[in-house]
C-alpha positions as MATLAB code, in Angstrom:
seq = 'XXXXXXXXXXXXXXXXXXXXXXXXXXXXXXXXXXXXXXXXXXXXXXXXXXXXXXXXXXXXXXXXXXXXXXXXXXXXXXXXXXXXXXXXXXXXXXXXXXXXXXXXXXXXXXXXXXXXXXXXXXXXXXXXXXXXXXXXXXXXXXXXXXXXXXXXXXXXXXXXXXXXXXXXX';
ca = [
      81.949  116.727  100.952;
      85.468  115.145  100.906;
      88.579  116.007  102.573;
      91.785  116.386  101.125;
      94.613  115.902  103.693;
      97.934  117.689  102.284;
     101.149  116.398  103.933;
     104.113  118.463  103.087;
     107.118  115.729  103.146;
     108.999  116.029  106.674;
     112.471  117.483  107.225;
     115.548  116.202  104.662;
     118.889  115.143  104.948;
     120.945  118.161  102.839;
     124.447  116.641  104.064;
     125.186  116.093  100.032;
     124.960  112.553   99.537;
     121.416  112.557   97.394;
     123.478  113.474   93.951;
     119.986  115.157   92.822;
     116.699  117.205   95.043;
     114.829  114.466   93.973;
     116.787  111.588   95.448;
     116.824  113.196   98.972;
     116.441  111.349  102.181;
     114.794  112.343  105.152;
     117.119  113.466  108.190;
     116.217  111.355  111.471;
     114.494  114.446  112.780;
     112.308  114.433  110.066;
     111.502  110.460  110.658;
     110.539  111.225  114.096;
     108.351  113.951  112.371;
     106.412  111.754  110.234;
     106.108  108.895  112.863;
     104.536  111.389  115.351;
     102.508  113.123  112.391;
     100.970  109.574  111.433;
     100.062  108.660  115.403;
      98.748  112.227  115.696;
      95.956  111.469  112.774;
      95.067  108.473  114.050;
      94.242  110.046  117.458;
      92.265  112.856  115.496;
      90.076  109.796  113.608;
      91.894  111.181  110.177;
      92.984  108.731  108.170;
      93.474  109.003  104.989;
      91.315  106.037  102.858;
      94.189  106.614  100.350;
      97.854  108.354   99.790;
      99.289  109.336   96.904;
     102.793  110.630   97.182;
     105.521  112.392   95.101;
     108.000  110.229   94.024;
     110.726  112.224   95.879;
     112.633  109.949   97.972;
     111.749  112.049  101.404;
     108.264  112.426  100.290;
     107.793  108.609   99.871;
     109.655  107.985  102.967;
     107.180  110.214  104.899;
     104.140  109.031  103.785;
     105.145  105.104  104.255;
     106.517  105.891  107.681;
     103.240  107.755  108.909;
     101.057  105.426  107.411;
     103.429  102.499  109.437;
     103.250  104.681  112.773;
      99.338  105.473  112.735;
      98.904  101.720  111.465;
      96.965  103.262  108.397;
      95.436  100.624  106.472;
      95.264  102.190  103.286;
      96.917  101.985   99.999;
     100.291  103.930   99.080;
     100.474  105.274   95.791;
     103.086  107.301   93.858;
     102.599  110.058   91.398;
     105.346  111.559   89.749;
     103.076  114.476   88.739;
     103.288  115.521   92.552;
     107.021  116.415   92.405;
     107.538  119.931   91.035;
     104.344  120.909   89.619;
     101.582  123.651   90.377;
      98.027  123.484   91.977;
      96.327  123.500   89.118;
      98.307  119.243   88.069;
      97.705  118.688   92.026;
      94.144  118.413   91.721;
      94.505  116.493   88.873;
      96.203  114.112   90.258;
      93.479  114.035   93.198;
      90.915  113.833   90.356;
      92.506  110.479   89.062;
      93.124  108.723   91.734;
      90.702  109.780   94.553;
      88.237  107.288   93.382;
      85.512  106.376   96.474;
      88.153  107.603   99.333;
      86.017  110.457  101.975;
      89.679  111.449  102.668;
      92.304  111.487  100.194;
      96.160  112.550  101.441;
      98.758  113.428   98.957;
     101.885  114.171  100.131;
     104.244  116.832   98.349;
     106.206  119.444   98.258;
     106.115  123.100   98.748;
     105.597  125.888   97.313;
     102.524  124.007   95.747;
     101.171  123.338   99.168;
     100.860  127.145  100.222;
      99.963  128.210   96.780;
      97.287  125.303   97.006;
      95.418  125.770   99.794;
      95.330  129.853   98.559;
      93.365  129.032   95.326;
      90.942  126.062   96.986;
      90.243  128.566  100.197;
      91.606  131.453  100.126;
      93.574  131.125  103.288;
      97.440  132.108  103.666;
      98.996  128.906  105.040;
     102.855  128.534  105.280;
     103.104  124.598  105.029;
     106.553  123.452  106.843;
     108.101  120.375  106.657;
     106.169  117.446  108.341;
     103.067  119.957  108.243;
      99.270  118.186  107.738;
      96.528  120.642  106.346;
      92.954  118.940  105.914;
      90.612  121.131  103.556;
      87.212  120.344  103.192;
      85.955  120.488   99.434;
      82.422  121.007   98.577;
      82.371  118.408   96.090;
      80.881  114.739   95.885;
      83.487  113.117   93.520;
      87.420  113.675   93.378;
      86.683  114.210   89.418;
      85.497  117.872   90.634;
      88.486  118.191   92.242;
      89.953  120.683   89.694;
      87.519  122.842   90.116;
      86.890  122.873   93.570;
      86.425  125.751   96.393;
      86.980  124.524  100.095;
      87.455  125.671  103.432;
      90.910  125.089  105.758;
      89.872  122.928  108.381;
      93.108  122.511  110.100;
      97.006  123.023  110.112;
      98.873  120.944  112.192;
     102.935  121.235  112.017;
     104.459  118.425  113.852;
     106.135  121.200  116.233;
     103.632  121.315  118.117;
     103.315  117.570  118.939;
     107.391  116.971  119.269;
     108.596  119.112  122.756;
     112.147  119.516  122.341;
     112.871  117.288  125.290;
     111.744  114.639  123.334;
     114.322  115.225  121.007;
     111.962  117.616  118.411;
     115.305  119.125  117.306;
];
């Protein structure tokens, strides 16, 4: 059994600066997002053994600052094959770089996430920004990754950790 932890990158700065989607920041709401996403894991005892991110700029950003805020210590990879492309490259990507890691996080980009966690469970999951689903796979390597079935074990959006008060706005 392994667990696949997918982090959809948090909220973006669209203030027209980034010349291209790719090259996006994240908006300070969306770095409070990710800090508070990364402590929440660590409370929940899952952390990832290894990330591998998109190479969008606000995916990157994410992952780094949860993995600083939880104190993570794992390796931070990046995989352009993340950014833009369907479930069926995601779980090749977890195929090639999963390795020994129980719990593997790759942090992305939707629609892929939804449309991801339909064909590995068959559950209907809308993925937000900042959003953390873990799916268990019934598989013992990543290399059976692409043709895995699994089961949503959670969906946690960090909405409902941030109270507006707090400044979750």
């Amino acid at each position: 059994m392994r667990r696949l932890l997918l982090m959809r990158h948090a909220k973006s700065d669209w203030d027209g600066s980034a010349r291209a989607d790719h090259d996006r920041p994240l908006a300070s709401r969306g770095e409070r997002s990710a800090r508070t996403m990364g402590e929440a894991l660590r409370a929940m005892g899952e952390v990832p053994d290894l990330i591998v991110s998109s190479t969008a700029v606000r995916a990157e950003a994410t992952a780094e600052l949860a993995r600083l805020a939880g104190g993570w210590p794992c390796p931070l990879h990046l995989d352009g094959d993340l950014y833009g492309s369907g479930p069926e490259t995601v779980l090749e990507v977890a195929a090639r770089h999963g390795g020994d890691a129980e719990r593997l996080m790759l942090v992305g980009h939707e629609p892929t996430w939804s449309l991801l966690i339909a064909k590995l469970t068959g559950a209907r999951a809308q993925v937000k920004t900042g959003t953390v689903a873990g799916v268990d796979l019934d598989i013992a390597s990543w290399e059976q990754a692409p043709d895995a079935r699994g089961t949503l074990a959670f969906l946690l959006p960090p909405r409902m950790l941030i109270r507006e008060e707090d400044g979750g706005r």
